[in-house]
Every structure is written in structure tokens, then in C-alpha cells.
N, C-alpha and C positions, 0 to 999 in steps of 0.2 A: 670253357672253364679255365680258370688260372691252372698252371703247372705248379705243385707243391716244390718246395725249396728242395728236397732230397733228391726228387725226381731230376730237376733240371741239373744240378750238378753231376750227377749221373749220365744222365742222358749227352752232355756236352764235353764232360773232361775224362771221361771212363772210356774211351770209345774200345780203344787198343784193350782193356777187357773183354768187353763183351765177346770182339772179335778172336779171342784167344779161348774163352771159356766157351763160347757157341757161336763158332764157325758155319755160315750159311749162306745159297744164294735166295735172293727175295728176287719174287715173281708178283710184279700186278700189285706196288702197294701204289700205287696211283690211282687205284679204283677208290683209296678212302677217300668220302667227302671232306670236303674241304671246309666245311661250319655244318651246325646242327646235331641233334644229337644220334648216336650211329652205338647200334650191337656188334661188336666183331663174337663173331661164335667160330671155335676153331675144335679141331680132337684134341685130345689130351693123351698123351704116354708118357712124358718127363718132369720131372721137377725144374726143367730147364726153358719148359714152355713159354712160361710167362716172360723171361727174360728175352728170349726170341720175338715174341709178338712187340716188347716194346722197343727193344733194338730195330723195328723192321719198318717201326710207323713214326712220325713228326711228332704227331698228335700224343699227348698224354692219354693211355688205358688208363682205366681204373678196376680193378681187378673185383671177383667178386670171387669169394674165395672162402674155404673149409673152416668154420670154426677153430678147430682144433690143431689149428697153425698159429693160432695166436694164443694159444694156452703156455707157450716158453715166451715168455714175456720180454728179452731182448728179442726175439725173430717177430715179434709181434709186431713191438716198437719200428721195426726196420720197417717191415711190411706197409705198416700206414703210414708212416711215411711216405715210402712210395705210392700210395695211393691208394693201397688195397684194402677192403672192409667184410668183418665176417658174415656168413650165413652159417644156420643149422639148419643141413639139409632134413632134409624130410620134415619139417616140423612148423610151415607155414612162419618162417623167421619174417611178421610183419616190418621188425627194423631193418634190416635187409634191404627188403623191400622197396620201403621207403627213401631208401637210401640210395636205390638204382634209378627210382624214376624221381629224384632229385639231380641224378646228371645227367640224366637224358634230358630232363626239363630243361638245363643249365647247360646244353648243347656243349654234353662231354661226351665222352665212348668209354663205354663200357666193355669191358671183357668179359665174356662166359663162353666155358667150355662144356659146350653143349652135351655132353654124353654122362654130363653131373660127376665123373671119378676116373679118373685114369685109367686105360685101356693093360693093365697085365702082360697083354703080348703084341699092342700095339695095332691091332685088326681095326676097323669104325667098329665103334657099340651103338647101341639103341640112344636115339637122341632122346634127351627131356624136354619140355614142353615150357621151363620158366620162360627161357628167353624171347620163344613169341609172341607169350602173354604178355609180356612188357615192350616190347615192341607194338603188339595193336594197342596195347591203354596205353603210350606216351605217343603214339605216332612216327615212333622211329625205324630208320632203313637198319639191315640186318646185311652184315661184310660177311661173307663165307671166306674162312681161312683152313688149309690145310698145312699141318707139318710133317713133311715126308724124311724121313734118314737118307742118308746118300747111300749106307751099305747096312745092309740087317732088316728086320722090321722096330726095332723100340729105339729115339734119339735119343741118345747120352750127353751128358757133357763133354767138351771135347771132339765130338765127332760131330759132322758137317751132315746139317739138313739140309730141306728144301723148303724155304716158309713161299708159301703162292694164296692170292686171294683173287676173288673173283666179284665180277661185277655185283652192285651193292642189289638187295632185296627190297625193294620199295615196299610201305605197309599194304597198299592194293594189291601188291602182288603175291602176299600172304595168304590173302581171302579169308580173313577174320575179319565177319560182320555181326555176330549173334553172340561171340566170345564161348562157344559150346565146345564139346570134348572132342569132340568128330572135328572140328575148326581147325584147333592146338595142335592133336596129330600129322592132321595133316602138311599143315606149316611145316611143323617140325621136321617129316620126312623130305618135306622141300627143301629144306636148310641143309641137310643131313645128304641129300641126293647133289647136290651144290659141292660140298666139299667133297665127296668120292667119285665125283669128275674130275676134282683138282688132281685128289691123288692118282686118280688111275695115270692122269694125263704122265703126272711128274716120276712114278714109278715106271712107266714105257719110256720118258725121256731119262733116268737114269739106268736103263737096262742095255 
């Protein structure tokens, strides 16, 4: 998918931001495919997340993101521009929807942070189920990302992560054939088990 005009200037003459505002080392972004359309599914504790994930990849995310960040209508303005589009969670937001498996179809990558709301004290939470489901309906591979702190458990701005990704999740390797409850779960914990190997790995090399 084309890069939107906000994105790319950001992305090329900001750099010396991003690196002042969230300070990180990347682990394993060369696992992201190189064409086709790709899930990054990563935890969530910061509001600085999303600026990490896209500081850490080439490729334009396209974020999928909380309704109620676009209700201040300049943050909104900024947001899609950069690429981001809202969901209401719990509430079957078919535009949303539509909207995710129009860049997956348009071999973009998407961003979801799989645990659907930020972690409070920064532990994994229970994963949700969107992002496999649109993974088996568009056919696309699923990137396990973790964000680990260098000190504490919750990344701040300002303080230095660990962003680390891991080899990409092929749709057969899912095991979504029937699209069933029992299906989705399971993925899910797959996905979910993918990135609390990142962290453990990167919490024992930060210790």
C-alpha cells in the first residue's frame, strides 16, 4: 500500500525524535515480510507503543485503534493521517472491519494489539480473537511483537525498551479451517504464547 504524505515525512525527517521521545533496541525486524499483507500483533502498556512499532519497521502500520481517540478532533486529524482508523470495541464495528481487510487485501500491515486495552501494570493479558479472525478470512501471516522496558515493568516515554519480533505466523499455521470458537482461541493463545517467549527471552537478557 502507498505510504500516506504524514507518515512519510515523519517517518524520514523526524528520526532524531522518535529516537529522543522512545529510546529502543529492535530485535528481529527482518522477520517482517517483505510484500503481502502481514498482522503485526504486539502487547500493549504505553501510549508510546504505536510510535515504537512504527519507528522499528520500513513498512507503513496502519494502526487499528480506540474510537475514543478520535473524538478530540485535532488528535484525530493527526492520527489518520498517519494512518490510523477507528474501531468500537465490543460492538461488531463492521467499518472497522472492512477497513482492516481492505489492507490486508492491498498488501498492507496492520497493527493490533492483541490484548484489545492496555496492560495497567504491564503483565501479558488475555489475548482477543479479532486479529486471527482476519488473518484466516484475508489469508494473512501474523508478526508476534513484543515490547519489553529496559527497567520496571510499564514503557514510558522517554525510557528505553526492547521492541523484538519473531518469525512471521503463516495462516496454516493458525489451524483455522471451520472459522469456530474453539479455532480463534486457540490461534489466539498461539499468537499470545509467540510473544511471552519474546518477553521472557528479553527480560532474562535484560537481567
Amino acid at each position: 500500500m502507498k505510504r500516506t504524505p504524514l507518515y512519510t515525512f515523519a517517518r524520514f525527517f523526524l528520526p532524531w525524535l522518535f529516537r529522543l521521545i522512545v529510546p529502543m533496541d529492535i530485535n528481529g525486524a527482518g522477520y517482517m515480510p517483505q510484500s503481502g499483507g502481514v498482522i503485526i500483533c504486539c502487547n500493549h502498556a504505553s501510549m508510546t507503543d504505536p510510535l515504537r512499532l512504527a519507528y522499528s519497521q520500513r513498512r507503513q502500520i496502519y494502526f487499528m485503534s480506540k474510537a475514543e481517540l478520535f473524538k478530540n478532533k485535532f488528535v484525530g486529524f493527526i492520527i489518520k493521517k498517519l494512518g490510523a482508523f477507528p474501531v468500537s470495541r465490543g460492538k461488531g464495528d463492521k467499518s472497522a472491519l472492512e477497513r482492516a481487510q481492505g489492507i490486508l487485501g492491498g498488501s498492507g500491515v496492520l497493527g493490533i494489539f492483541i490484548e484489545g486495552t492496555r496492560s495497567k501494570d504491564g503483565s501479558l493479558q488475555r489475548p482477543k480473537s479479532g486479529a486471527v479472525m482476519l488473518a484466516g478470512k484475508c489469508g494473512a501471516s501474523i508478526l508476534p511483537c513484543c515490547i519489553t522496558p529496559e527497567k520496571g515493568r510499564l514503557p514510558k516515554a522517554f525510557s528505553k525498551s526492547v521492541v523484538s519480533y519473531g518469525k512471521p505466523i503463516s495462516p496454516d499455521e493458525l489451524g483455522i479451517t471451520n472459522g469456530t470458537p474453539s479455532e480463534y482461541r486457540a490461534a489466539s493463545r498461539l499468537v499470545m504464547d509467540r510473544i511471552a517467549a519474546l518477553r521472557e527471552r528479553d527480560v532474562k537478557a535484560l537481567s
